[in-house]
N, C-alpha and C positions, 0 to 999 in steps of 0.2 A: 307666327307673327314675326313680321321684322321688326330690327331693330330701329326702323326709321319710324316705325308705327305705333302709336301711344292708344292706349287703351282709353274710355268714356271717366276713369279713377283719377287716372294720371295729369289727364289734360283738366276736370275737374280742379282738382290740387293747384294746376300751374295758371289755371284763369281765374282762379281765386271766384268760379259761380259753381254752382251746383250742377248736378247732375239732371234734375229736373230743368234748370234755366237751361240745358246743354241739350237735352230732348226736344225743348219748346225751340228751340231756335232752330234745330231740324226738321221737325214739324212745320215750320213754316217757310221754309226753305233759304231761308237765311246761310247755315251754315251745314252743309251734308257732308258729314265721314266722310274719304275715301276711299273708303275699302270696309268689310265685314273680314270675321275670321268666318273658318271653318265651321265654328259655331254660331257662326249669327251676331257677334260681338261687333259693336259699330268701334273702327279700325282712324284715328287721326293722325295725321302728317301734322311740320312745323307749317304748312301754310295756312291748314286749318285751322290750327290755333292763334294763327296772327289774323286769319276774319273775323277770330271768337276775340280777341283783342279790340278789335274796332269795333263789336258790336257793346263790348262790356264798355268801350270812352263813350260812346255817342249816347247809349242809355241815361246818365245821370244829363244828360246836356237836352233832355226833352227831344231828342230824335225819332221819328215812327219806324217802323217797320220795315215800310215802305220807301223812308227816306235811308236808315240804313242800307237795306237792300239794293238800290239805284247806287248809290254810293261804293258798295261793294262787287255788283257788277261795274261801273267804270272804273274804279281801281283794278280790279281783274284786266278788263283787256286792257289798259296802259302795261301793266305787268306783262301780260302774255309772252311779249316779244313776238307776237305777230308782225309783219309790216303793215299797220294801220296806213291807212291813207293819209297826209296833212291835214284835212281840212275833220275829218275824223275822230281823228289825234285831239285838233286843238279844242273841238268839242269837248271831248271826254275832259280834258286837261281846264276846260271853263266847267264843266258841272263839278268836278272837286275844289276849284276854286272855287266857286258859292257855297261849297259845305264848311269850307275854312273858314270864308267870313260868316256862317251863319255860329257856327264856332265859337268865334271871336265873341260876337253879338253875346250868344248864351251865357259866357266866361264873366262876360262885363256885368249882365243882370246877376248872375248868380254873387261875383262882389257885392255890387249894391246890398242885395239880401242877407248874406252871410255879414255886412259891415250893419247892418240894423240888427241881425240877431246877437251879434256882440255889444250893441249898445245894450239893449233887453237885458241881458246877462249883467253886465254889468250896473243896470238900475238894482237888480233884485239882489247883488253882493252888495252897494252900497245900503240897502235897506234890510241886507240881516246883519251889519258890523254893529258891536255893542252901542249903544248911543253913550258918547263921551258925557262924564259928570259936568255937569252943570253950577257955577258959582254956589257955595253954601253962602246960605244968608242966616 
């Protein structure tokens, strides 16, 4: 194994998902090792784990599969350094623009939500603080 090559443990640890979420996303071809070792052992690069990075953002943001994957092939070829054509280029370059403002969108809702579950929270802390004594008569 080289040294450029991280093992399914390693990359596991550094994307902070499991090894099964690391299987399923190859399984569906999301994100494929590689390279294997000698033995069969699925072999990752840093780029692999920077696709396992964008699939672990866009997961909490309600992204499909499908929508990752679209997203990660047009990142790939902008990456590539191929000579895309212009008109090609600007394509690729407008479909990850709609994932940024779909993004954005998501970011926004998920405020809203998280700013009502912190009102919730704090109904039910004001309603376990001791009730203050009341005037003796």
């Amino acid at each position: 194994m080289s040294s450029e090559h991280m093992q399914i443990g390693e990359v596991a640890a550094r994307t902070e998902l499991s090894l099964r979420t690391i299987r399923h996303y190859e399984e569906t071809g999301l994100v494929i090792p590689s390279a294997r070792s000698q033995g069969g052992f699925r072999l990752y690069t840093e780029a692999d784990v920077a696709r396992l990075m964008v699939v672990r953002r866009m997961k909490p943001l309600g992204f499909t599969l499908d929508q990752m994957r679209d997203l990660l092939e047009a990142t790939g070829r902008l990456d590539s350094g191929d000579g895309l054509p212009a008109e090609e280029r600007e394509q690729l370059l407008r479909r990850v623009r709609e994932y940024e403002r779909a993004a954005v969108r998501k970011i926004d809702e998920l405020r809203v939500q998280l700013g009502r579950a912190e009102e919730f929270a704090a109904t039910l802390r004001a309603r376990l603080k001791p009730a203050e004594p009341g005037p003796r008569t």
